[in-house]
PyMOL Python script that loads the backbone (N, CA, C, O; Angstrom):
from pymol import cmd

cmd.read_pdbstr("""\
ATOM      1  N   UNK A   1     -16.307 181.263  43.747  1.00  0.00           N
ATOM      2  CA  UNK A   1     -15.980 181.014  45.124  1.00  0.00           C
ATOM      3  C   UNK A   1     -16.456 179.644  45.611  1.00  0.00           C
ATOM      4  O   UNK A   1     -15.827 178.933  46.394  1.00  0.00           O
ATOM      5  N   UNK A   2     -17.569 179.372  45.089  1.00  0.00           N
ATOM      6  CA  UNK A   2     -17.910 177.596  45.370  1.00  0.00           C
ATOM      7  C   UNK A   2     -17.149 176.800  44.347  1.00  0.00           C
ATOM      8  O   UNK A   2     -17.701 175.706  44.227  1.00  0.00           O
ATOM      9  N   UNK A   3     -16.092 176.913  43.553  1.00  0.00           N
ATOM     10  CA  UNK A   3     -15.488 175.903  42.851  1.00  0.00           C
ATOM     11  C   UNK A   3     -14.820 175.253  44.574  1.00  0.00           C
ATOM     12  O   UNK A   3     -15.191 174.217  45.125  1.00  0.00           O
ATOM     13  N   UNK A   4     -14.007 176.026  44.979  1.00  0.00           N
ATOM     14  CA  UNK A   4     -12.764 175.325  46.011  1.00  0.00           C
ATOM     15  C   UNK A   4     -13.569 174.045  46.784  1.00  0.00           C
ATOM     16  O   UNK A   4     -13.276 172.851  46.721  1.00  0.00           O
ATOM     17  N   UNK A   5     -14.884 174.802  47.672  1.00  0.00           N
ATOM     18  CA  UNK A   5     -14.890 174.006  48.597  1.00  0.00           C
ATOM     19  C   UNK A   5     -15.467 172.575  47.800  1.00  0.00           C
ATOM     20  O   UNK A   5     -15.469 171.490  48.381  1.00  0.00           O
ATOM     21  N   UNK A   6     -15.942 172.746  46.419  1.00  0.00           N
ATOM     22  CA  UNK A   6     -16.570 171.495  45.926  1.00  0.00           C
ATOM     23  C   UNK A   6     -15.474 170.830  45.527  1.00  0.00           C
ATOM     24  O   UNK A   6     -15.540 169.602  45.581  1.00  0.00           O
ATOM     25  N   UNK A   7     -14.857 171.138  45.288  1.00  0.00           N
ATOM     26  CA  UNK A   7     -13.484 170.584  44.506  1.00  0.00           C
ATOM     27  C   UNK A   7     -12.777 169.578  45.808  1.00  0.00           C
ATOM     28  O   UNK A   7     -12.633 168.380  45.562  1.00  0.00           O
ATOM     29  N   UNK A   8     -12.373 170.094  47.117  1.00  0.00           N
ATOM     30  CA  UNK A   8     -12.683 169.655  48.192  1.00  0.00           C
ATOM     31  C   UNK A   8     -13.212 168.628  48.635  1.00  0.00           C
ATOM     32  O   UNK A   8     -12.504 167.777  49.174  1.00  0.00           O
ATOM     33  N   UNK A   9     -14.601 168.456  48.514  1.00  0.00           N
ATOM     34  CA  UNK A   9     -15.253 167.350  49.091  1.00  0.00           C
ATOM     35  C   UNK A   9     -15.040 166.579  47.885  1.00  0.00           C
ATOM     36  O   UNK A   9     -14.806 165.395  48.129  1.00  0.00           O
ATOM     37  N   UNK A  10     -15.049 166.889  46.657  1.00  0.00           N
ATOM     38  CA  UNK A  10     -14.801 165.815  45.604  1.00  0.00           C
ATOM     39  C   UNK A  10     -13.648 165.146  45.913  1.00  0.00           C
ATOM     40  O   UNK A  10     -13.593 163.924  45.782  1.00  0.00           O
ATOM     41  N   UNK A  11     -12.696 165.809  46.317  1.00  0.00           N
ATOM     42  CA  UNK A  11     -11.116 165.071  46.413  1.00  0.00           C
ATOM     43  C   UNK A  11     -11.326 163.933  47.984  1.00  0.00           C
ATOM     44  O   UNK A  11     -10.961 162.757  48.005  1.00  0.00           O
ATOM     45  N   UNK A  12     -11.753 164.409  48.746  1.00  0.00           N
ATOM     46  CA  UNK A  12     -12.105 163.681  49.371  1.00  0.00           C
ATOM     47  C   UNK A  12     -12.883 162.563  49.482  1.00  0.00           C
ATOM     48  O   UNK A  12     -12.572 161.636  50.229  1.00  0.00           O
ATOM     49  N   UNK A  13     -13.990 162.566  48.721  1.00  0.00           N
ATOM     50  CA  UNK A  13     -14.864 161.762  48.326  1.00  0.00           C
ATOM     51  C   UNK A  13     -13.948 160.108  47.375  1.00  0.00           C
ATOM     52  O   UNK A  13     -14.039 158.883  47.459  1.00  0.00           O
ATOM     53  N   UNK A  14     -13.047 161.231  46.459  1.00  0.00           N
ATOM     54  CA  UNK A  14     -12.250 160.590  45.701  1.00  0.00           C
ATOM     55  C   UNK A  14     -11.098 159.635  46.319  1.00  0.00           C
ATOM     56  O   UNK A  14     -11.037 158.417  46.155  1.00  0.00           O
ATOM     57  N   UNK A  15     -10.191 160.437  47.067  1.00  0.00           N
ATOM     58  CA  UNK A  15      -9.472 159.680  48.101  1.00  0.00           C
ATOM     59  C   UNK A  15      -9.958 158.371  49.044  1.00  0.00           C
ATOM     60  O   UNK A  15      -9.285 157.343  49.112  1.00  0.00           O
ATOM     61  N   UNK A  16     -11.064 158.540  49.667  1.00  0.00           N
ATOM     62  CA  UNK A  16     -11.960 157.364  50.137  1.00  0.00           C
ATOM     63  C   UNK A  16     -11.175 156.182  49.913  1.00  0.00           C
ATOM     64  O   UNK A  16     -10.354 155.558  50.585  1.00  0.00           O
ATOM     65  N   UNK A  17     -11.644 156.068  48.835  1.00  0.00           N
ATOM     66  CA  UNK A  17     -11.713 154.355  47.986  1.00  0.00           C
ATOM     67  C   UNK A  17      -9.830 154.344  48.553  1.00  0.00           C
ATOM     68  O   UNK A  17      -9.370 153.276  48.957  1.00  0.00           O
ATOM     69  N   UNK A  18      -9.139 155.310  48.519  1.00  0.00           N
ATOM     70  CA  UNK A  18      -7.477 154.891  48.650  1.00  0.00           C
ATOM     71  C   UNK A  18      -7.380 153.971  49.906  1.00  0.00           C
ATOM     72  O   UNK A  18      -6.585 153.033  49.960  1.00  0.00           O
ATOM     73  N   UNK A  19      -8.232 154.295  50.905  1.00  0.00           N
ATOM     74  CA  UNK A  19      -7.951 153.847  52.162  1.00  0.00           C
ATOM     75  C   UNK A  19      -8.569 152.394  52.909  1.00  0.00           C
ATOM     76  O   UNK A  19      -8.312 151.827  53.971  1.00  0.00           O
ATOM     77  N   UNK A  20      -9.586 152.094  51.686  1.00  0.00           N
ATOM     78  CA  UNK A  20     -10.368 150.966  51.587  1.00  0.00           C
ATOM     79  C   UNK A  20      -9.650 149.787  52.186  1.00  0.00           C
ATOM     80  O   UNK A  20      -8.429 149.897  52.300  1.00  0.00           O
ATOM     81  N   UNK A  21     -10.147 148.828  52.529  1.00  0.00           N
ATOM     82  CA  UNK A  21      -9.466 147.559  53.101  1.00  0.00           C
ATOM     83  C   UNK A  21      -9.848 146.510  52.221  1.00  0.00           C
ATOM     84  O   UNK A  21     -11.042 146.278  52.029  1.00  0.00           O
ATOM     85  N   UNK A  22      -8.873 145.799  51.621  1.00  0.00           N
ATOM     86  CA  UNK A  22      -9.134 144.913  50.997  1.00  0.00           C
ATOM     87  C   UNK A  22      -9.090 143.693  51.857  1.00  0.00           C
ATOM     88  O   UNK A  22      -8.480 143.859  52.914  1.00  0.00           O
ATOM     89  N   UNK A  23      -9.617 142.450  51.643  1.00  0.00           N
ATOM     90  CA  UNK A  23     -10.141 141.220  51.877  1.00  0.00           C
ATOM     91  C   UNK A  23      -8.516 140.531  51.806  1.00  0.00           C
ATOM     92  O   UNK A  23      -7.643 140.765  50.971  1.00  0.00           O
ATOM     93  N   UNK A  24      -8.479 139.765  52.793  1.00  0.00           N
ATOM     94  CA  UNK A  24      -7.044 138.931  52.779  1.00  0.00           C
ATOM     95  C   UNK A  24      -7.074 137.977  51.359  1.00  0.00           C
ATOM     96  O   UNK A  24      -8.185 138.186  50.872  1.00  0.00           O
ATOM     97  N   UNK A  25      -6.589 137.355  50.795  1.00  0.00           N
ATOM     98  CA  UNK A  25      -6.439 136.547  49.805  1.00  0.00           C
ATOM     99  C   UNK A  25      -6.698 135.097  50.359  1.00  0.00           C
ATOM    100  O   UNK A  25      -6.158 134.660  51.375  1.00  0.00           O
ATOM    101  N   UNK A  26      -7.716 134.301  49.460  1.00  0.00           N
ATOM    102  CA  UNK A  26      -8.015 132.702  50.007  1.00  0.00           C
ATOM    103  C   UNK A  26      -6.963 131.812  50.338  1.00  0.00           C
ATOM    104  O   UNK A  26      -6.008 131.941  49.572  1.00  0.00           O
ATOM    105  N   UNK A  27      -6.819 130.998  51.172  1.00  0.00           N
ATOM    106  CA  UNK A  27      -5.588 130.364  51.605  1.00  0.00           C
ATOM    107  C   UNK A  27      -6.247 129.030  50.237  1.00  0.00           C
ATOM    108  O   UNK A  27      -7.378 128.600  50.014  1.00  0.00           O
ATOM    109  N   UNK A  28      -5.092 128.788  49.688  1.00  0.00           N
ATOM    110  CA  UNK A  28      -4.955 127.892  48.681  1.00  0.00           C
ATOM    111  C   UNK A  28      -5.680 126.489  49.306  1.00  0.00           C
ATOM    112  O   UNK A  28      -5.590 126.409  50.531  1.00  0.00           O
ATOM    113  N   UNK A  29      -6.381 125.381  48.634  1.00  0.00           N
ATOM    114  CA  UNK A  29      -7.168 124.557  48.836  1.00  0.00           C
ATOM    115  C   UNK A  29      -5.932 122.935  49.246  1.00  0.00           C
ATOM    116  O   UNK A  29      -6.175 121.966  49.966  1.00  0.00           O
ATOM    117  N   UNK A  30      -4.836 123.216  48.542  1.00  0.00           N
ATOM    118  CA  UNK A  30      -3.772 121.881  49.108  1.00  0.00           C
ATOM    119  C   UNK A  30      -3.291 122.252  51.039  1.00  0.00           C
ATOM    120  O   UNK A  30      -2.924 121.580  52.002  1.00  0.00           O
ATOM    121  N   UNK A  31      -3.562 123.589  50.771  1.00  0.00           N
ATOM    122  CA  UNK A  31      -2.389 123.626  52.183  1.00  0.00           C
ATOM    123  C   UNK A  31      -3.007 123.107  53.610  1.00  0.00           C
ATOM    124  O   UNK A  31      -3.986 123.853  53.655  1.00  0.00           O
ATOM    125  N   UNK A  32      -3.079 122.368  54.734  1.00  0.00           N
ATOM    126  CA  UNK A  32      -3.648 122.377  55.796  1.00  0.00           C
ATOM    127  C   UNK A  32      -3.983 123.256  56.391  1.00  0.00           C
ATOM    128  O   UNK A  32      -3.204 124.195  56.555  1.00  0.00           O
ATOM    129  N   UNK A  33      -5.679 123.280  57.109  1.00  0.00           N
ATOM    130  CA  UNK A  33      -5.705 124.207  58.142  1.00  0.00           C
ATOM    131  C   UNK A  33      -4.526 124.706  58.751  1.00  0.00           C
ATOM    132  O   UNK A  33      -3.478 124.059  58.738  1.00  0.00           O
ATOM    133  N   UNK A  34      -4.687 126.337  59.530  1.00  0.00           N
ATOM    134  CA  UNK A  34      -3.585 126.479  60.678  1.00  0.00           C
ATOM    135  C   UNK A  34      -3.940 125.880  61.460  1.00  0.00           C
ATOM    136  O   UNK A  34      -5.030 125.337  61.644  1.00  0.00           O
ATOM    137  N   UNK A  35      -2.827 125.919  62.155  1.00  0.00           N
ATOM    138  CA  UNK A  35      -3.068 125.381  63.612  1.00  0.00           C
ATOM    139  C   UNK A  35      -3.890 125.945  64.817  1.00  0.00           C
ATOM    140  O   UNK A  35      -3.896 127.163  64.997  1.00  0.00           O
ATOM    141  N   UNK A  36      -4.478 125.240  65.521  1.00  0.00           N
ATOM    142  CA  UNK A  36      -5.443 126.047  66.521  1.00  0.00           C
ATOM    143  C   UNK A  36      -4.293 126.320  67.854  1.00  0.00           C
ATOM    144  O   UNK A  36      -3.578 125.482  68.403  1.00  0.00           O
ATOM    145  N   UNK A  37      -4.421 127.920  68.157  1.00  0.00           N
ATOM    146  CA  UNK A  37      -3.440 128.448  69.152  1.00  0.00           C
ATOM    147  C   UNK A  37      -3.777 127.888  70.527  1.00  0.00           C
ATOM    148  O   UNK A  37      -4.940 127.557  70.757  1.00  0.00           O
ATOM    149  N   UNK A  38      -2.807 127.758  71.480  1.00  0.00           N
ATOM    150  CA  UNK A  38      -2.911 127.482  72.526  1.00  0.00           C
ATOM    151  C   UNK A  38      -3.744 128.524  73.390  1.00  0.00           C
ATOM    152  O   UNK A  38      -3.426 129.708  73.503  1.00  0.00           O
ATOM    153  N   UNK A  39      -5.143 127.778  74.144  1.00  0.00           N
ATOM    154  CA  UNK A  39      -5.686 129.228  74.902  1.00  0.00           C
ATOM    155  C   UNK A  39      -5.114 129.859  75.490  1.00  0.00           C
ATOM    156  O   UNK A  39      -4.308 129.153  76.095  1.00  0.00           O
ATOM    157  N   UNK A  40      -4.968 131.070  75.788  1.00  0.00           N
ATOM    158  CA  UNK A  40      -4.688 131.499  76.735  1.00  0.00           C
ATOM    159  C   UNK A  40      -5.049 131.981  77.753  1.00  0.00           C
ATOM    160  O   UNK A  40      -5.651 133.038  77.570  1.00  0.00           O
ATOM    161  N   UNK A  41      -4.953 131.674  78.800  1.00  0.00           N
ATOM    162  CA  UNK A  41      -5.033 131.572  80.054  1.00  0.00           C
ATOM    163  C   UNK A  41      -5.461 133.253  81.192  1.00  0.00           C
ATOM    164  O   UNK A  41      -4.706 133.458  82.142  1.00  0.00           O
ATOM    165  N   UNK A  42      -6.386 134.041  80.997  1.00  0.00           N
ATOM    166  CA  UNK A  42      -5.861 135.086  81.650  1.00  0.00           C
ATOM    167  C   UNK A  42      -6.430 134.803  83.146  1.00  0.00           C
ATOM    168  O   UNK A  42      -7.351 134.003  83.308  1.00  0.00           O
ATOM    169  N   UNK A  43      -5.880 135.446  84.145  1.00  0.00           N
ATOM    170  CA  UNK A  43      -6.389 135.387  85.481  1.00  0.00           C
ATOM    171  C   UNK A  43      -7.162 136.408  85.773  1.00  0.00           C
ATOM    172  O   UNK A  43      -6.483 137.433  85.836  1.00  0.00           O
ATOM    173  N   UNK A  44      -8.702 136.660  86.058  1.00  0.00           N
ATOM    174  CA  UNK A  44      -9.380 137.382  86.662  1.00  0.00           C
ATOM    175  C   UNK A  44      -9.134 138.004  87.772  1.00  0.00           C
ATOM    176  O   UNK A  44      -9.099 137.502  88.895  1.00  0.00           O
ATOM    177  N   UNK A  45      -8.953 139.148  87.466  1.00  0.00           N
ATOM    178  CA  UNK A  45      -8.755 140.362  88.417  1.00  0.00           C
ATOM    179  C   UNK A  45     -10.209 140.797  89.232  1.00  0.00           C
ATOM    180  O   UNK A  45     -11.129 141.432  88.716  1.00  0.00           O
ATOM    181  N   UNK A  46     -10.153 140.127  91.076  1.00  0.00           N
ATOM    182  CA  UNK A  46     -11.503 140.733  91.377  1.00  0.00           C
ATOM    183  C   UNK A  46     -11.636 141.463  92.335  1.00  0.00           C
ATOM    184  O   UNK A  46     -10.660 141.634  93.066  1.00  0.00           O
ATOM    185  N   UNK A  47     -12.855 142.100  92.615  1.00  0.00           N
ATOM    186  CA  UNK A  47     -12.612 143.310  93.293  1.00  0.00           C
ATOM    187  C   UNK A  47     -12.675 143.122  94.758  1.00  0.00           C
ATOM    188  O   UNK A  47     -13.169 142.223  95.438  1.00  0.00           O
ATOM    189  N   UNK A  48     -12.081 144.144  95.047  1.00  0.00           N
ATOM    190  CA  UNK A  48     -11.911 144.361  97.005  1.00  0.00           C
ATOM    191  C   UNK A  48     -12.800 143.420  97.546  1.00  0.00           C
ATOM    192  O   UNK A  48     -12.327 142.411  98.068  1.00  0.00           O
ATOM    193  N   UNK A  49     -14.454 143.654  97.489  1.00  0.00           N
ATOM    194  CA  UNK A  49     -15.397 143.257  98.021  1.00  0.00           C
ATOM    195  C   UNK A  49     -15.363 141.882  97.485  1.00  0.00           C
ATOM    196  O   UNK A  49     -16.183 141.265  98.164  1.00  0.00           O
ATOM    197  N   UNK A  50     -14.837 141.080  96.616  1.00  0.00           N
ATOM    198  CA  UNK A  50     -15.191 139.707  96.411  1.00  0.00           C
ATOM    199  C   UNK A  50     -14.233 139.222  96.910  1.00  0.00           C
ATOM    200  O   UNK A  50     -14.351 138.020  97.147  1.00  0.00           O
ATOM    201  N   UNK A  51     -12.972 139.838  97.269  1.00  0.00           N
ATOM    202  CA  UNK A  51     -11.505 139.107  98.002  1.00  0.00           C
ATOM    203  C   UNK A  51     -12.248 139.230  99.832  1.00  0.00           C
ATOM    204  O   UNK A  51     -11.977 138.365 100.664  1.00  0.00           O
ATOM    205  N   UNK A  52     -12.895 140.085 100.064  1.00  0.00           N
ATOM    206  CA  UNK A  52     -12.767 140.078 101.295  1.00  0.00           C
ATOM    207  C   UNK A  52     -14.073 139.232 101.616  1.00  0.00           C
ATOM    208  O   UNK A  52     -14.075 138.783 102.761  1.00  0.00           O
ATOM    209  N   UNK A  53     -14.941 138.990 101.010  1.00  0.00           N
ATOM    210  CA  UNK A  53     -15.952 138.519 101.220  1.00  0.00           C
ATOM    211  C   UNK A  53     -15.879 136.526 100.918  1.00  0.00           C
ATOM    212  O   UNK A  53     -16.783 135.752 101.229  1.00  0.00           O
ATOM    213  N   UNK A  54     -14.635 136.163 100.296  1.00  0.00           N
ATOM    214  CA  UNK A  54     -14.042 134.949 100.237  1.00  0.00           C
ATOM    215  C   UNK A  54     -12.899 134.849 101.698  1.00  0.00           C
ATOM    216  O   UNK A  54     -12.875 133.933 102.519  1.00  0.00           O
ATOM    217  N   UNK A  55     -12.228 135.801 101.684  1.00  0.00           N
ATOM    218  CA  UNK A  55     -11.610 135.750 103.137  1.00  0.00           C
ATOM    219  C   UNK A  55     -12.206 135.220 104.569  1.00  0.00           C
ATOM    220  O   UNK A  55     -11.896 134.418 105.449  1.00  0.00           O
ATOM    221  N   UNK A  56     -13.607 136.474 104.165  1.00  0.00           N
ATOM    222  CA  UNK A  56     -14.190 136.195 105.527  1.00  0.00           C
ATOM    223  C   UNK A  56     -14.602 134.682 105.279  1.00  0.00           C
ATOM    224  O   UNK A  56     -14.497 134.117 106.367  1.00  0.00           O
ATOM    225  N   UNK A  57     -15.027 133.787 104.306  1.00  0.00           N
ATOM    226  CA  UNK A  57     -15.714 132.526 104.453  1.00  0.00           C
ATOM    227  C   UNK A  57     -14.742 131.737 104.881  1.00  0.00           C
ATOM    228  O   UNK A  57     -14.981 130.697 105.496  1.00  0.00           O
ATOM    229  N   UNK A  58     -13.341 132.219 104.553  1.00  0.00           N
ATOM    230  CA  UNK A  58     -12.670 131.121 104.906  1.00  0.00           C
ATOM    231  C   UNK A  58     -11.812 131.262 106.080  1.00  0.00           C
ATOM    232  O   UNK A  58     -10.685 130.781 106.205  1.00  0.00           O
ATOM    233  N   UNK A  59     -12.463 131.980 106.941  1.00  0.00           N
ATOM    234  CA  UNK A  59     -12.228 132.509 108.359  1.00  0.00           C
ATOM    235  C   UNK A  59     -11.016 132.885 108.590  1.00  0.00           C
ATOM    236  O   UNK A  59     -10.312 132.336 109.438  1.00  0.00           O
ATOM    237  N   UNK A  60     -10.621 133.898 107.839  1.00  0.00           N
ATOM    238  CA  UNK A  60      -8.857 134.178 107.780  1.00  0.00           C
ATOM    239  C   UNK A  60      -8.698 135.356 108.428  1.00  0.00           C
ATOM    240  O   UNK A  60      -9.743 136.005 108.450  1.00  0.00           O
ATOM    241  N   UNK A  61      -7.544 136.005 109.100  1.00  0.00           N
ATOM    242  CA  UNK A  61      -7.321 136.664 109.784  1.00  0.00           C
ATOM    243  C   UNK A  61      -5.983 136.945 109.732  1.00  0.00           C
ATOM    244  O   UNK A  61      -5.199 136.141 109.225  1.00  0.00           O
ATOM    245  N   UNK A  62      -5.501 138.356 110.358  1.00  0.00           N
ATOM    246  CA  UNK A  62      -4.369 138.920 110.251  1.00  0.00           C
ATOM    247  C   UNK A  62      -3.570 138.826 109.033  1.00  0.00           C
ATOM    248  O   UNK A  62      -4.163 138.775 107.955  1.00  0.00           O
ATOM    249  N   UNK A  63      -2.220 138.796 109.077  1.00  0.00           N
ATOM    250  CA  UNK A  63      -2.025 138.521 107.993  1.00  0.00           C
ATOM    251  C   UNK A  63      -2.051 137.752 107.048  1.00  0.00           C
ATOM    252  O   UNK A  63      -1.539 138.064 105.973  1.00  0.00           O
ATOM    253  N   UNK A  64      -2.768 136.365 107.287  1.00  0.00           N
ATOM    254  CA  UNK A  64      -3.400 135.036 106.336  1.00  0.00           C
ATOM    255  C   UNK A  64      -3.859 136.409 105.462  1.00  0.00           C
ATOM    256  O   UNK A  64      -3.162 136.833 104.540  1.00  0.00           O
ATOM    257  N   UNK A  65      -5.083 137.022 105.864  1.00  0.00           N
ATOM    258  CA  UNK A  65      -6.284 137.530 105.445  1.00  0.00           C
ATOM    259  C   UNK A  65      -5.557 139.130 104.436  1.00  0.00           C
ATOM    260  O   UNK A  65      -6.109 139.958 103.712  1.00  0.00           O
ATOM    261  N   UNK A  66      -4.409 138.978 104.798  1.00  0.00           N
ATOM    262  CA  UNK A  66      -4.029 140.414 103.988  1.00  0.00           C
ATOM    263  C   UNK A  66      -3.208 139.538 103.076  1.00  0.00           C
ATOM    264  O   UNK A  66      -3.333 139.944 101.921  1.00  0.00           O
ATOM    265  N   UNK A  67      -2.570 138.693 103.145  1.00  0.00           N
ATOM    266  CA  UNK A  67      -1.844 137.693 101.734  1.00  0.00           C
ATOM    267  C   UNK A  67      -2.869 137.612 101.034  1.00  0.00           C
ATOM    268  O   UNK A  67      -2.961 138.501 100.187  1.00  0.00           O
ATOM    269  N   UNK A  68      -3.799 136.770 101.072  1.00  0.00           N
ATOM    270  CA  UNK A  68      -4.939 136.402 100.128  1.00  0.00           C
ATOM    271  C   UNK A  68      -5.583 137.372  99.833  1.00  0.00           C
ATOM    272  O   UNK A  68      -6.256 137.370  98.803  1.00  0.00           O
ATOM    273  N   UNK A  69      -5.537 138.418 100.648  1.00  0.00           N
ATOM    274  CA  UNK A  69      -7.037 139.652  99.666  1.00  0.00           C
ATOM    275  C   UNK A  69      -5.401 140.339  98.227  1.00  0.00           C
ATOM    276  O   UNK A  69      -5.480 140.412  97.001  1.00  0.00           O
ATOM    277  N   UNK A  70      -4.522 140.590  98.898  1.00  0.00           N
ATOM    278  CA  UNK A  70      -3.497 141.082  97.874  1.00  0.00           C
ATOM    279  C   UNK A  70      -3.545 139.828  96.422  1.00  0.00           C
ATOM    280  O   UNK A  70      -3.584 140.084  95.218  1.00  0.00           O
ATOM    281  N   UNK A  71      -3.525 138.605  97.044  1.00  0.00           N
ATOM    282  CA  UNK A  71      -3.177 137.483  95.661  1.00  0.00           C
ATOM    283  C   UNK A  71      -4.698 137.476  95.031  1.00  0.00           C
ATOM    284  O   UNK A  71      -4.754 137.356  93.807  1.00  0.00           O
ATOM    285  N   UNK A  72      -5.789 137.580  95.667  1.00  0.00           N
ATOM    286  CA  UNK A  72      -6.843 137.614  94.849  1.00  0.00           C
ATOM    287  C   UNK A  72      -7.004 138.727  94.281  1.00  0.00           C
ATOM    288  O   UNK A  72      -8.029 138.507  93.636  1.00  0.00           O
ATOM    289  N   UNK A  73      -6.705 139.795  94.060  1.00  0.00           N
ATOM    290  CA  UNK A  73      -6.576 140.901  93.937  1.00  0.00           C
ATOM    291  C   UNK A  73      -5.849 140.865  92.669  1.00  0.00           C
ATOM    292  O   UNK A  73      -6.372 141.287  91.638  1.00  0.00           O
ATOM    293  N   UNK A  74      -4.656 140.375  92.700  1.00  0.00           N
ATOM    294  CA  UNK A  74      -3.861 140.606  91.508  1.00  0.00           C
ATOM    295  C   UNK A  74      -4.401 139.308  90.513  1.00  0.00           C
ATOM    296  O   UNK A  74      -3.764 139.178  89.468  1.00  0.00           O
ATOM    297  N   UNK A  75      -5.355 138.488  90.718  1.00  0.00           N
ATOM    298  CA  UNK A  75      -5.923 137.387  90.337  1.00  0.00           C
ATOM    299  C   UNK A  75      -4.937 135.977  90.345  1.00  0.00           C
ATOM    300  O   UNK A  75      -4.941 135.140  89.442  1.00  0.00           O
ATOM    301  N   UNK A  76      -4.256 135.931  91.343  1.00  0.00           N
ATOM    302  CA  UNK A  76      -3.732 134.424  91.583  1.00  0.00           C
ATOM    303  C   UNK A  76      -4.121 133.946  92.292  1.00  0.00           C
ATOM    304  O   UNK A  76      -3.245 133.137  92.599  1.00  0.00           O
ATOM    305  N   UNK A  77      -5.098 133.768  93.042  1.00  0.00           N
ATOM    306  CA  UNK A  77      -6.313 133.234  94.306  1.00  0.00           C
ATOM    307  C   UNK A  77      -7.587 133.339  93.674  1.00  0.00           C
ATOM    308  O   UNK A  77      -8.061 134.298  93.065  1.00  0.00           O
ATOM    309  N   UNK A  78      -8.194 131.935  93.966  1.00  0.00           N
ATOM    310  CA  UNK A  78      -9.908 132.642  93.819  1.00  0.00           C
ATOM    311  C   UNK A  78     -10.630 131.714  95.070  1.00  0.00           C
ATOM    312  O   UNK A  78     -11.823 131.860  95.338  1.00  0.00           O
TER     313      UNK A  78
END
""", "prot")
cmd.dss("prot")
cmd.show_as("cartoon", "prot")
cmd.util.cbc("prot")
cmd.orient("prot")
């Protein structure tokens, strides 16, 4: 009755190594570096309290003050 479950973890044990990750292959010594990618750019998304707390400094009101908390918000204002 203990053959199965050993048999089991052996196969498993065994399988392992199938799933292993091998190492990319060396880029050959003639070819040029790649190229370095263009950064990219993301826009910071900030929160309620830092849109409204830039609003208030910049003494905005009505709807000035509801454009800019929405664009800082979605991070196209800072």
């Amino acid at each position: 009755m203990k053959l199965m479950p050993m048999l089991a973890v052996a196969s498993l044990f065994a399988s392992a190594a199938a799933f292993a990750q091998t190492p990319p292959p060396p880029a050959p010594m003639d070819s040029p570096p790649p190229a370095a990618a263009a950064p990219v750019v993301k826009h910071h998304r900030h929160s309620l309290r830092y849109c409204r707390k830039h609003a208030k400094a910049q003494n905005l009101t009505g709807a000035d003050r509801t454009t800019f908390i929405k664009s800082c918000r979605a991070g196209n204002a800072s």
